[in-house]
C-alpha positions in Angstrom: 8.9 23.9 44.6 5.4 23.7 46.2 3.3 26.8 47.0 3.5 25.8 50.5 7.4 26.5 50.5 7.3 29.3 48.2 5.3 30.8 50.7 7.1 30.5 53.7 10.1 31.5 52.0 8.1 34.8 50.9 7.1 35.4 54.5 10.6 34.6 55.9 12.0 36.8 53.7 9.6 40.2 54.4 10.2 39.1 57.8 13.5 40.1 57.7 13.7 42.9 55.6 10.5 44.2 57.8 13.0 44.0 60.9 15.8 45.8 59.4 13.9 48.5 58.2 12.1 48.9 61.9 15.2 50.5 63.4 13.9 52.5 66.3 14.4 56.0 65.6 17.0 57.4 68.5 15.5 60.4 70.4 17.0 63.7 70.0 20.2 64.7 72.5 19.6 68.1 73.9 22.7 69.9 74.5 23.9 69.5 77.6 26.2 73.4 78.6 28.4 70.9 81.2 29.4 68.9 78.3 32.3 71.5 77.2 33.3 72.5 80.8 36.8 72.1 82.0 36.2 73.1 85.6 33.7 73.7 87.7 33.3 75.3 91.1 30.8 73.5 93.6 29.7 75.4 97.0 27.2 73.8 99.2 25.1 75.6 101.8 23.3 73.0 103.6 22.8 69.1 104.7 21.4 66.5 106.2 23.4 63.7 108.0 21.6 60.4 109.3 22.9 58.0 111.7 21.3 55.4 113.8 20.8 54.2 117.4 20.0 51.2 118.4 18.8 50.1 115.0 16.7 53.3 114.5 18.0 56.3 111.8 18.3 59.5 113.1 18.6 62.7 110.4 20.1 66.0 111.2 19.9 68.9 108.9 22.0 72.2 109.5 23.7 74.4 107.5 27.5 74.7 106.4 29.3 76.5 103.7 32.2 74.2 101.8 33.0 74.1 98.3 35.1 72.0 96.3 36.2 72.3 92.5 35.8 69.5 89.7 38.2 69.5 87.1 37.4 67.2 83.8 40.6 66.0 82.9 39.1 63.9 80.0 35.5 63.2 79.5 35.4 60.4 76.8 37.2 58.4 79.2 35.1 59.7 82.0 38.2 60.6 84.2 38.3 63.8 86.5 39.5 65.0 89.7 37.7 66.5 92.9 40.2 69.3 94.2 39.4 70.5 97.5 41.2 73.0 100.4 42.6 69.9 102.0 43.2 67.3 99.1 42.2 66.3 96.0 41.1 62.9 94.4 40.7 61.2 91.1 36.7 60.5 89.9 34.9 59.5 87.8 33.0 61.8 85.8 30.0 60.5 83.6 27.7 63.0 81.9 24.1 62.2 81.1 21.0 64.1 79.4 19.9 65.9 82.6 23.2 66.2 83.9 26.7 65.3 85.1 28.0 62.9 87.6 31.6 62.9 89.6 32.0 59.8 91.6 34.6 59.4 93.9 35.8 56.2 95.6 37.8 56.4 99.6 40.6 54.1 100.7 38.3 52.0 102.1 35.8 51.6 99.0 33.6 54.4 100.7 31.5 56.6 97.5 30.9 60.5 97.1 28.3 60.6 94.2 28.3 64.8 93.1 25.5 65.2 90.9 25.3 68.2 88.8 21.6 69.1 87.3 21.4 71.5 84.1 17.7 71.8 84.7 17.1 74.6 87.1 20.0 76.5 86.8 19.8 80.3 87.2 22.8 82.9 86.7 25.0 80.3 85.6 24.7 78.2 88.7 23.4 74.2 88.4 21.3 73.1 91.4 23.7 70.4 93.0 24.1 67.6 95.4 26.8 65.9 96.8 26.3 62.1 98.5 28.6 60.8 101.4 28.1 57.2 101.6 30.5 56.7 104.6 31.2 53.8 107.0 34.1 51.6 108.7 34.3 48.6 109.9 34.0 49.6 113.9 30.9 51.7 113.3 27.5 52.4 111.7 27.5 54.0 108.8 27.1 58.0 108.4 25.6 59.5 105.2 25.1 62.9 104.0 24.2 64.4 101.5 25.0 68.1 100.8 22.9 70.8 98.8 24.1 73.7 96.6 24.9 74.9 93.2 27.9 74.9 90.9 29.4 76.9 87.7 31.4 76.6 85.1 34.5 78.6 85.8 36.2 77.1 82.5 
């Protein structure tokens, strides 16, 4: 075998063992406290609605008091359910490092995004928001999106 070969063999081989052994190291998961909740109870306190006229957004903010509950029905598979006074609906619930997130589709393909943060969370509340991306087909669309907390109630 010439040198020339033996060589590029050598280099072929440290190549790959140098690629095995560079597996990136994976960061370390903070715990996140929604992980083990079962239910959790969401009030909002204020909002801010846009629509448009003529082409041109308008925004509206105002308060209101509604709440809703969220109940984790099984979180490997991501499945919940949104349980309000009027009706309830199935979501999908998907927990990340700085949080969790219960998304709701309407009849007509409409989303409700509720994002729960753990970061600034005080006396067992999580700062939260709640997204209405809402439209039809006759009219322009109306978002919201609604601001409060939420807790763990089991």
């Amino acid at each position: 075998m010439s040198c020339r070969r033996v060589i590029v063999m050598m280099v072929m081989l440290a190549a790959s063992v140098g690629v095995g052994a560079q597996k990136a190291a994976k960061p370390p998961v903070a715990v996140n406290p929604l992980a083990a909740a079962q239910t959790l109870h969401c009030a909002f306190t204020s909002y801010a609605v846009t629509g448009w006229k003529d082409g041109t957004s308008m925004t509206v903010t105002a308060d209101e008091t509604f709440a809703f509950d969220i109940a984790v029905v099984n979180l490997k598979k991501s499945r919940g359910r949104v349980i309000g006074a009027q009706a309830s609906a199935d979501a999908t619930v998907v927990l990340t490092p700085t949080g969790m997130n219960v998304i709701e589709q309407t009849l007509l393909g409409n989303f409700l995004l509720t994002t729960v943060f753990t970061s600034g969370a005080a006396d067992g509340r999580f700062l939260a928001i709640h997204s209405r991306h809402v439209g039809d087909l006759a009219t322009a669309p109306s978002p919201s999106q609604h601001y409060g907390t939420c807790r763990i109630t089991k």
